[in-house]
SEVO-5521 format. One record per residue: residue number from 0; x, y, z of N, C-alpha, C in turn; chain. Coordinates in steps of 0.05 Angstrom, whole numbers, plus 5000, padded with zeros to 4 digits. Example, Ala and Ser with C-alpha at 12.3 -4.5 7.8 and 13.67 -1.06 7.14 Angstrom:
(0; (5264; 4886; 5156); (5246; 4910; 5156); (5264; 4934; 5156); 'A'),
(1; (5257; 4955; 5142); (5273; 4979; 5143); (5258; 5001; 5157); 'A'),
//
This chain:
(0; (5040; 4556; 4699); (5038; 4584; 4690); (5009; 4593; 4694); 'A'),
(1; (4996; 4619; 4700); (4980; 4632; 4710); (4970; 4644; 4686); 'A'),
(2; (4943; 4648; 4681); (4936; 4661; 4658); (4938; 4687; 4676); 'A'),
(3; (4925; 4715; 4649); (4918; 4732; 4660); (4895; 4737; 4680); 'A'),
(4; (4876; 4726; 4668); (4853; 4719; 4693); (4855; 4714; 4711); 'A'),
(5; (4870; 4689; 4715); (4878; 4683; 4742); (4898; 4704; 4756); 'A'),
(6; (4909; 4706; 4736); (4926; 4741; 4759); (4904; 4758; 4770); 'A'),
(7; (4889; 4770; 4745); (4864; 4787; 4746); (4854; 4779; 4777); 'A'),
(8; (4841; 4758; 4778); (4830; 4745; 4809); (4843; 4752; 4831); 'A'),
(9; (4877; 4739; 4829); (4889; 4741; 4852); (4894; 4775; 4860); 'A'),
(10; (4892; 4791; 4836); (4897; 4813; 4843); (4871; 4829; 4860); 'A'),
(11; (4845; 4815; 4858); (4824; 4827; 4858); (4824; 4818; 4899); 'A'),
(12; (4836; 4803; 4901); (4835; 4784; 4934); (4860; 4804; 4951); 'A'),
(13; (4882; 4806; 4936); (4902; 4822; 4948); (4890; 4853; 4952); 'A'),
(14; (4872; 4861; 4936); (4867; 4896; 4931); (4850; 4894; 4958); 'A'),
(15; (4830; 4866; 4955); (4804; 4868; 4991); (4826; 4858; 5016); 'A'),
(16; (4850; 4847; 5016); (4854; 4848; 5032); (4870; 4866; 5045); 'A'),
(17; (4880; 4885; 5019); (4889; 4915; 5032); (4863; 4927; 5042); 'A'),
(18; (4849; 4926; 5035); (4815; 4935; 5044); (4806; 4936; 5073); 'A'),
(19; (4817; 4908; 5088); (4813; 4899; 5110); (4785; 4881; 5105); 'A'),
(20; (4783; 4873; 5086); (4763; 4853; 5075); (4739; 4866; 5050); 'A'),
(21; (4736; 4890; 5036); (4721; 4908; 5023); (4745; 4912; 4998); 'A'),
(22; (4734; 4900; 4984); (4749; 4909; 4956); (4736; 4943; 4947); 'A'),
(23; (4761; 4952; 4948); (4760; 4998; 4946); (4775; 4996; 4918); 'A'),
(24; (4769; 5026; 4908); (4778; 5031; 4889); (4809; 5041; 4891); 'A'),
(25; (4814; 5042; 4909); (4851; 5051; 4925); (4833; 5074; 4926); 'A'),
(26; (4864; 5096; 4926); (4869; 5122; 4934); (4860; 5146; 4913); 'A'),
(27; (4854; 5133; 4892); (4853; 5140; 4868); (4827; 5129; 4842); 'A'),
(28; (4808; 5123; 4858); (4782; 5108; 4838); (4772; 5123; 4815); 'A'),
(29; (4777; 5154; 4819); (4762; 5162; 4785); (4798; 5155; 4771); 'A'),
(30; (4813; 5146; 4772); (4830; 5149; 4753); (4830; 5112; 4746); 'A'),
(31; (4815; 5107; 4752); (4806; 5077; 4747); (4791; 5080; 4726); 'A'),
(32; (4772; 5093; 4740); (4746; 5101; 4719); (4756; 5109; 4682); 'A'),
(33; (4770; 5130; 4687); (4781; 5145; 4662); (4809; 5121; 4650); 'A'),
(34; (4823; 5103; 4667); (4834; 5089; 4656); (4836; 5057; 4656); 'A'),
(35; (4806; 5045; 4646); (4805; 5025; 4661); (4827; 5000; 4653); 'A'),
(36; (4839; 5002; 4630); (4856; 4982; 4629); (4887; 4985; 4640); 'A'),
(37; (4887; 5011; 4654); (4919; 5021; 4675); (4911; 4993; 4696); 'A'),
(38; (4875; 4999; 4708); (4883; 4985; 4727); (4879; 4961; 4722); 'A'),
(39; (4874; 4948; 4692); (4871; 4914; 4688); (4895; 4906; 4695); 'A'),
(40; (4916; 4926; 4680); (4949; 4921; 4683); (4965; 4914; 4710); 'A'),
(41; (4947; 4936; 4727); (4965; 4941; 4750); (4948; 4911; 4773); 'A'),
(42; (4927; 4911; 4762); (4917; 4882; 4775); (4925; 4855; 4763); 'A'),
(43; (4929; 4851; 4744); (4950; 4829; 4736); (4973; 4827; 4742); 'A'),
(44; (4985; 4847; 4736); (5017; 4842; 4747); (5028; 4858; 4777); 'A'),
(45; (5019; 4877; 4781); (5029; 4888; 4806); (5016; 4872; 4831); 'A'),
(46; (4983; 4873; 4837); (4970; 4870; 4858); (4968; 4827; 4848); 'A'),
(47; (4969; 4819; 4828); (4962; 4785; 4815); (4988; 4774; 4821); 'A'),
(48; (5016; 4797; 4818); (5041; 4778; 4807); (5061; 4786; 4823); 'A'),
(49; (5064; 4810; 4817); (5092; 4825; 4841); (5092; 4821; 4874); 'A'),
(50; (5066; 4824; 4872); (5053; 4819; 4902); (5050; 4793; 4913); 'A'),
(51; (5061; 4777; 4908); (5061; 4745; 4908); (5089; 4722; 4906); 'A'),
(52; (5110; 4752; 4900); (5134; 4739; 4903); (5138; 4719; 4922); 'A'),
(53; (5157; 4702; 4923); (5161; 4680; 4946); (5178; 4692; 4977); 'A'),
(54; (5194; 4716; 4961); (5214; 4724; 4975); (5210; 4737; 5009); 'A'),
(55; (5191; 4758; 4997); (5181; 4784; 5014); (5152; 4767; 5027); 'A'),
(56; (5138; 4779; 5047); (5118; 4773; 5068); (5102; 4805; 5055); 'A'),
(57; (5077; 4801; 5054); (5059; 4827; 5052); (5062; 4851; 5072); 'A'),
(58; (5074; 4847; 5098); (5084; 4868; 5113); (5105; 4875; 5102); 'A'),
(59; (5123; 4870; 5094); (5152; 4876; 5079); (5151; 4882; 5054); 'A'),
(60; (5125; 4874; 5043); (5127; 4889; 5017); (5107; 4920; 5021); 'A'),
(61; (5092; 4920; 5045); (5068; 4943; 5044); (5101; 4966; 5060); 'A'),
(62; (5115; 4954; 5072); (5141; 4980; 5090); (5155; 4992; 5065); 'A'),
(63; (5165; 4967; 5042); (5180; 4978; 5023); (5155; 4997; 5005); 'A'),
(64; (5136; 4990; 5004); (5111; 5011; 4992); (5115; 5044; 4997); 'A'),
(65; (5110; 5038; 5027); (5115; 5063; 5040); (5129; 5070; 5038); 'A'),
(66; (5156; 5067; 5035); (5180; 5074; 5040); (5183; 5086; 5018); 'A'),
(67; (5177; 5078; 4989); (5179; 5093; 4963); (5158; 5109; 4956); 'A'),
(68; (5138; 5109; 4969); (5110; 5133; 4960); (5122; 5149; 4985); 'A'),
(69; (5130; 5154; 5004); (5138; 5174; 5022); (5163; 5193; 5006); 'A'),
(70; (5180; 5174; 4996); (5202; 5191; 4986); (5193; 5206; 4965); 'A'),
(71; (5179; 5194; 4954); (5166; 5206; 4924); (5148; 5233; 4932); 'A'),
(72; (5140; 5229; 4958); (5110; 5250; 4963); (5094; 5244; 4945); 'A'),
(73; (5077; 5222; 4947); (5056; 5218; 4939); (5036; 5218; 4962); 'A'),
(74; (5028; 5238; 4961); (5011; 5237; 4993); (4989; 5218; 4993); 'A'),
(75; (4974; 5221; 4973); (4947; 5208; 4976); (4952; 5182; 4979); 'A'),
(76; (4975; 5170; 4962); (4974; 5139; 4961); (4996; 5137; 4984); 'A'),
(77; (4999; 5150; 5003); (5012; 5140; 5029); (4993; 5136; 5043); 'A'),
(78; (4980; 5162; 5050); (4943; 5156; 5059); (4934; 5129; 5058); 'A'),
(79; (4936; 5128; 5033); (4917; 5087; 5032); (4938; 5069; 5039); 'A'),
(80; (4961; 5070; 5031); (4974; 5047; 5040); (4982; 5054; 5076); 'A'),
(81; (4978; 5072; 5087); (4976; 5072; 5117); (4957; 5056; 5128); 'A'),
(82; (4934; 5060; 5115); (4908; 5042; 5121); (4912; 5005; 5120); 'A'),
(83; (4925; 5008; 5092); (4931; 4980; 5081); (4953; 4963; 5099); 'A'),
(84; (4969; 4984; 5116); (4996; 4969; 5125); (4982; 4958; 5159); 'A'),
(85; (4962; 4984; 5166); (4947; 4971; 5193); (4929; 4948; 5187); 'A'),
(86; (4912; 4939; 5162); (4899; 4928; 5151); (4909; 4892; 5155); 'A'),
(87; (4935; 4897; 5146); (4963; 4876; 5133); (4971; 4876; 5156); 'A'),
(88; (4962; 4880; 5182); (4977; 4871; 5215); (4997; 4896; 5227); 'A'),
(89; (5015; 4902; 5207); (5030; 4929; 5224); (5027; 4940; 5242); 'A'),
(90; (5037; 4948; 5267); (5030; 4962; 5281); (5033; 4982; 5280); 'A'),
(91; (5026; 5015; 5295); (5026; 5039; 5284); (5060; 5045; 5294); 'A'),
(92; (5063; 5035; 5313); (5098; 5027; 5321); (5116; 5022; 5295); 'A'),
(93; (5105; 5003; 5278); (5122; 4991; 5270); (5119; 5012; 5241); 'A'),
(94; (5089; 5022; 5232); (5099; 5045; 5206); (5113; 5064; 5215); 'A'),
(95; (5108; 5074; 5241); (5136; 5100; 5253); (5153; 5100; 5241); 'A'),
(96; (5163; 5069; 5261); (5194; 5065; 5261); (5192; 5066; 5226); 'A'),
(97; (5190; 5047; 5208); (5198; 5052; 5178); (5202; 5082; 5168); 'A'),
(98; (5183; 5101; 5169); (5175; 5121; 5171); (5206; 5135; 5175); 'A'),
(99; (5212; 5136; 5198); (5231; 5148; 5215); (5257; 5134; 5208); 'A'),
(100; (5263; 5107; 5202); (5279; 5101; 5190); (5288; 5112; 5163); 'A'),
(101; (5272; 5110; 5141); (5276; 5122; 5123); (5274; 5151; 5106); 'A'),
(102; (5268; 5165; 5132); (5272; 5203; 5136); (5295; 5201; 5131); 'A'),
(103; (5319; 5193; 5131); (5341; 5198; 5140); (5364; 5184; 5115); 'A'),
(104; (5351; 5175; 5097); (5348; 5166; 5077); (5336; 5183; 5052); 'A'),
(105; (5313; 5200; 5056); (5290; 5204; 5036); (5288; 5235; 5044); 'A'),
(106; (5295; 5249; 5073); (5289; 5266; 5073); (5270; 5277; 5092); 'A'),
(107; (5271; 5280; 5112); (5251; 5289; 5138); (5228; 5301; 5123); 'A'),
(108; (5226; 5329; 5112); (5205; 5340; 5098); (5185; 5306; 5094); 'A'),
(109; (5191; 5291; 5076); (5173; 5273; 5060); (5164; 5262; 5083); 'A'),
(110; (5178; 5249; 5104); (5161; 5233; 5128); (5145; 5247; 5149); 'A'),
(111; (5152; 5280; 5153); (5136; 5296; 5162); (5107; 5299; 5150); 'A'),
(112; (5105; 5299; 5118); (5081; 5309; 5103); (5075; 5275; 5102); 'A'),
(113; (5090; 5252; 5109); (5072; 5225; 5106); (5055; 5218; 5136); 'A'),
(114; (5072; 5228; 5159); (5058; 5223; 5179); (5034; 5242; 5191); 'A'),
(115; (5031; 5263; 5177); (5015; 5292; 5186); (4984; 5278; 5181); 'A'),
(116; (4982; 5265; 5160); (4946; 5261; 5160); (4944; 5232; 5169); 'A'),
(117; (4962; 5218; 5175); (4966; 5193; 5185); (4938; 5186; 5197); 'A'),
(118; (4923; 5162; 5190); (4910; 5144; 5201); (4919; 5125; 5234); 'A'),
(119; (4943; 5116; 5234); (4952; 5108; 5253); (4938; 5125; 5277); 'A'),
(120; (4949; 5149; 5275); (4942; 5157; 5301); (4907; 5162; 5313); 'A'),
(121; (4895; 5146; 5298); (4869; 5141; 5311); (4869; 5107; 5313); 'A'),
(122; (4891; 5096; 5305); (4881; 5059; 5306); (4875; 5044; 5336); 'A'),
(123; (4862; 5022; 5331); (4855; 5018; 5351); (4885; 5009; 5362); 'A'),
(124; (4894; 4982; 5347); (4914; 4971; 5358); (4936; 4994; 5355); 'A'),
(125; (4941; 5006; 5375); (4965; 5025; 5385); (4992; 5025; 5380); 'A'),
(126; (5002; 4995; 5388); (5015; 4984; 5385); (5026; 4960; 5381); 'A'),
//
């Protein structure tokens, strides 16, 4: 069994390697600021524990990410996890396709307003 600390840690390695190696404040750093124990929480158990399942691969958990901040319209935090999913190996191919898969599912509008400020389309790796 894992203390909280040790979640705390693992969560602090998972957040830099959505980073592409730079531990960031996400998408959202003054609401860190104003709530610092949301993100003790969300680094123990979401980014220390959820994120670590045996089941899912970090590409398959960053598609199912997307896939529910797109439907939601959460723009900003699609923004970062776009970053995070090229970061995590994805190719800009492969957030499309999810993207485009799950329009059709969630709603064209939502994958229109997730692909419009898209990062992809400046990445290096293309495809």
């Amino acid at each position: 069994m894992t203390t909280l600390d040790e979640r705390w840690q693992k969560g602090i390695e998972t957040r830099t390697k959505f980073g592409g190696g730079t531990l960031t404040g996400g998408s959202t750093p003054s609401a860190w600021d104003m709530a610092p124990d949301l993100e003790r929480i969300a680094g123990e158990f979401l980014f220390g524990s959820i994120w670590h399942g045996p089941a899912l691969t970090d590409k398959q958990r960053e598609m199912v990410t997307l896939t529910c901040l797109t439907v939601l319209k959460r723009d900003n935090q699609v923004r970062r996890h776009l970053g995070n999913a090229l970061n995590l190996g994805l190719t800009p191919i492969e957030i499309i396709e999810v993207l485009m898969h799950s329009s059709f599912y969630s709603g064209v509008p939502a994958t229109l307003d997730a692909l419009g400020p898209s990062p992809i389309r400046y990445s290096k790796n293309g495809g």
